[in-house]
N, C-alpha and C positions, 0 to 999 in steps of 0.2 A: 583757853586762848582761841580768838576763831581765826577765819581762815586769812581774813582781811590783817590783822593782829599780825600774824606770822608774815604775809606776804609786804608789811610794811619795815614788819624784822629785819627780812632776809635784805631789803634794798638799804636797809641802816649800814646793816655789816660790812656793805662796800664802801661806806661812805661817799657816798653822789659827788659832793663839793671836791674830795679829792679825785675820782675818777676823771671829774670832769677839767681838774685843773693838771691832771697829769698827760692828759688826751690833748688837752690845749697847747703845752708844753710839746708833746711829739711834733703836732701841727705847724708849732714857731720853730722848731726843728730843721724840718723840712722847708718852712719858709724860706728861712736863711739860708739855706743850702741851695735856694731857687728852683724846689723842685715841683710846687705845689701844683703851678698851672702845666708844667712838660713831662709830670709825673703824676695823675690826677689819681689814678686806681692804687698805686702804692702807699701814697700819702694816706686815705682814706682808709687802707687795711693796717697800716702802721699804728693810723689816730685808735683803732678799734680793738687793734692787738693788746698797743696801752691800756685802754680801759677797761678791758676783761681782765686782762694779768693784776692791775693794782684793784681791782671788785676782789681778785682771788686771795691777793697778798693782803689783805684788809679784815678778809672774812676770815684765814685762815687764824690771822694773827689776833682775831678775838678770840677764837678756840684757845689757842695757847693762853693768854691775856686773862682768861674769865676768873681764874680766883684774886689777880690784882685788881679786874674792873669791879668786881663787889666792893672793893675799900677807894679805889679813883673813879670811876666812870659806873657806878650802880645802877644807873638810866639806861646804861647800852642793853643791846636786845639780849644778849645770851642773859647776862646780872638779870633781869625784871624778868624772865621767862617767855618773851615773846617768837625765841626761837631757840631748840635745843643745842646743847653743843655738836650732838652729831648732826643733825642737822646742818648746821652751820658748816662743818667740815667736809659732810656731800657736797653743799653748795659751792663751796671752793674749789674744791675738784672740777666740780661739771663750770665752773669762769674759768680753771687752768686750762681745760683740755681745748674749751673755744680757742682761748689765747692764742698756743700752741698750732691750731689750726690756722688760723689768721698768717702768723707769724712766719709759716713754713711757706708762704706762697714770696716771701721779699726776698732780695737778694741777700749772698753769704754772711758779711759780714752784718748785716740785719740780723738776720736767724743765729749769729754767735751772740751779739749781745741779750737777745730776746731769751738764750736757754743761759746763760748766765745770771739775767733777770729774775728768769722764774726760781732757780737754784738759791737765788740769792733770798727771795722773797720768801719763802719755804724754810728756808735754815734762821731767819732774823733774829724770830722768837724764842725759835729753841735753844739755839744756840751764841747770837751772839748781841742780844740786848741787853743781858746780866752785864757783858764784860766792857769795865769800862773803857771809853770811847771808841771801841771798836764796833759798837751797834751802830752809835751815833754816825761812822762813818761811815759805815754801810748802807744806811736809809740815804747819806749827804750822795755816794756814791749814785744809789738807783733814782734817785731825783735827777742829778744832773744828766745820766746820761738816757733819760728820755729825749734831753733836744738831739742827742749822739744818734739813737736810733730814730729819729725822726729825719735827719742826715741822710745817715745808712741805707736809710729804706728809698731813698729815691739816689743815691749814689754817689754823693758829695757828700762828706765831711764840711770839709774847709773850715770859715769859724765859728764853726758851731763845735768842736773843740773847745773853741775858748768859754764860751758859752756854758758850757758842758762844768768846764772847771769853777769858774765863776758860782752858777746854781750850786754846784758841792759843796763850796767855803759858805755858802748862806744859806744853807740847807742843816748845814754842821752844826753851825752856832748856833741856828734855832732849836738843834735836837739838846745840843747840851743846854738851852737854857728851859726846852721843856722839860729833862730830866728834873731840874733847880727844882721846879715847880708841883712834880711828881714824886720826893724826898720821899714823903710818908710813907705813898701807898708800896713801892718799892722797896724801901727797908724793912715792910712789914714780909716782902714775899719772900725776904733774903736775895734781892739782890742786888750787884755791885755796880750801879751808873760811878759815874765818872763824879758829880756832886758829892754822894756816899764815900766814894772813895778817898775825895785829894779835899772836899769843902765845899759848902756851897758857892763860898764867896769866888775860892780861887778857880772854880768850875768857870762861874762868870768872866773873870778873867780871861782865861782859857777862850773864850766864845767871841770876847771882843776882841781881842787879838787877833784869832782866826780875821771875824769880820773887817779889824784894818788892814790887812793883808788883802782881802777882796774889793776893799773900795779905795785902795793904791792899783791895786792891778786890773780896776774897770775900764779905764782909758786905751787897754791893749787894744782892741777891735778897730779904736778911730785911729791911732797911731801905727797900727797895718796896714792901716789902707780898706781894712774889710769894710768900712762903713762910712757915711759922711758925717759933717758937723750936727745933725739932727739926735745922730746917738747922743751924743753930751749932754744937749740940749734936755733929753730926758732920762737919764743916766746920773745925772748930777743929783737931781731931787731925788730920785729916787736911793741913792748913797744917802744922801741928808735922813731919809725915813728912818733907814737901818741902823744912821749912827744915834741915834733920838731912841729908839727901839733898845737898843743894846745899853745905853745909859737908865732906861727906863727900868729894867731887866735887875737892875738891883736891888732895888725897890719893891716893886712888882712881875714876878718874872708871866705871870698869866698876861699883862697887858703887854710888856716887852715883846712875848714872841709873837703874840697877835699882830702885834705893829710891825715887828719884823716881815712877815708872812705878807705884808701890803707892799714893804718896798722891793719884796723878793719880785711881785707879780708886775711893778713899776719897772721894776730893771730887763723883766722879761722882753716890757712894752716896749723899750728900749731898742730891743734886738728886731723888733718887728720895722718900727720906724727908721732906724740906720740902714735895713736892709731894702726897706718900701722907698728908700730917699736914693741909693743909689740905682736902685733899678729906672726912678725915673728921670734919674740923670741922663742915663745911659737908654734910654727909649727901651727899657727890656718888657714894663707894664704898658 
């Protein structure tokens, strides 16, 4: 394996596309908390803290992962040999400690969710991705409160709470319906997703329920007051994706969550535009 080979490895392990849509997530955080332009060094250590922390929880989680990714994901670096397992778990380390770094310069309750995150992200595999839908809610959990710590870090919360909740319930379903989809390789490792456990079908269930639960309760943000008529405006289609997604999902749970994962990033856009819409009501941009 050369050296090129390895060093294309190790940026696989982190998965780029979710670094970067986890980093994105912090950023819309903090947007809607209004801290981006009266917070500029925070936001920017927040967005960085994120994407070292989920580089670490990604590489880490292939180390644990590599005897299932031989039978689901055979292409990933460690299964084809293009980076060792220990290797892989240095790497992890040397993304956590950046993290950690990063992390320790934000304010308090910034630094309580960031060493919650990392705890979190560390224990997933080990411990609690066998057990059914308590992994699942645990990845829903560290999703959603990226926009929380993107908040956090520049000093407002506000609705980015809501925010926060909302990513969880659509983070959730997506994880139970890529469990659906991952049945084999899972059962082969002996362990207990939530599909395994109660059915594929009623797993499904499970997931869209969650997600009608999330697209009754999208409308909180305009109905606070947090945002104006623009959230709707694209908040609407983007519920349409998810529920098209989640019907799809029975069918085909590979193209299901895919599609789901589009309206997740729609609803995201959501939050940016309801908040870009009142700020220039209010002469704030």
């Amino acid at each position: 394996m050369t050296a090129g080979e390895t060093i294309r490895g190790l940026a696989e392990l982190t998965r780029p596309v979710n670094v970067l849509a986890a980093s994105v997530l912090t950023f819309i955080g903090a947007f809607v908390a209004g801290g981006v332009t009266t917070e500029t060094p925070e936001t920017v250590t927040a967005v960085a803290a994120t994407g070292l922390a989920v580089g670490a929880g990604n590489a880490i989680n292939d180390y644990f992962d590599r005897e299932i990714d031989r039978i689901n994901q055979p292409e990933r670096a460690i299964p084809r040999g293009a980076v060792s397992p220990r290797g892989a778990l240095a790497f992890s380390l040397v993304l956590f400690v950046a993290a950690v770094a990063f992390a320790l310069t934000l304010p308090r309750f910034a630094i309580a969710i960031a060493g919650i995150n990392l705890v979190a992200l560390v224990a997933y595999t080990e411990f609690f991705k066998g057990l059914p839908g308590l992994g699942n809610a645990l990845v829903a959990y560290l999703v959603g409160s990226t926009f929380l710590f993107g908040a956090a870090a520049v000093g407002e919360i506000g609705p980015a709470v809501v925010l926060c909740a909302l990513a969880a319930i659509a983070t959730l379903t997506r994880e139970i319906i890529k469990d659906v989809e991952d049945v084999e390789g899972d059962r082969e490792e002996g362990l207990n997703t939530l599909p395994i456990a109660i059915g594929e079908r009623r797993a499904l269930y499970v997931a869209a329920g969650l997600l009608a639960i999330g697209v009754l309760a999208s409308p909180l943000p305009y109905v606070l007051g947090h945002f104006e008529l623009a959230y709707l405006v694209v908040v609407i289609p983007a519920n349409a994706i998810m529920i098209v997604a989640a019907y799809e999902s029975f069918e085909d749970p590979t193209t299901g969550q895919s599609h789901l994962k589009y309206g997740t990033f729609l609803a995201a856009l959501a939050f940016i535009v309801g908040r870009a819409a009142l700020e220039l009501e209010f002469g704030w941009i």
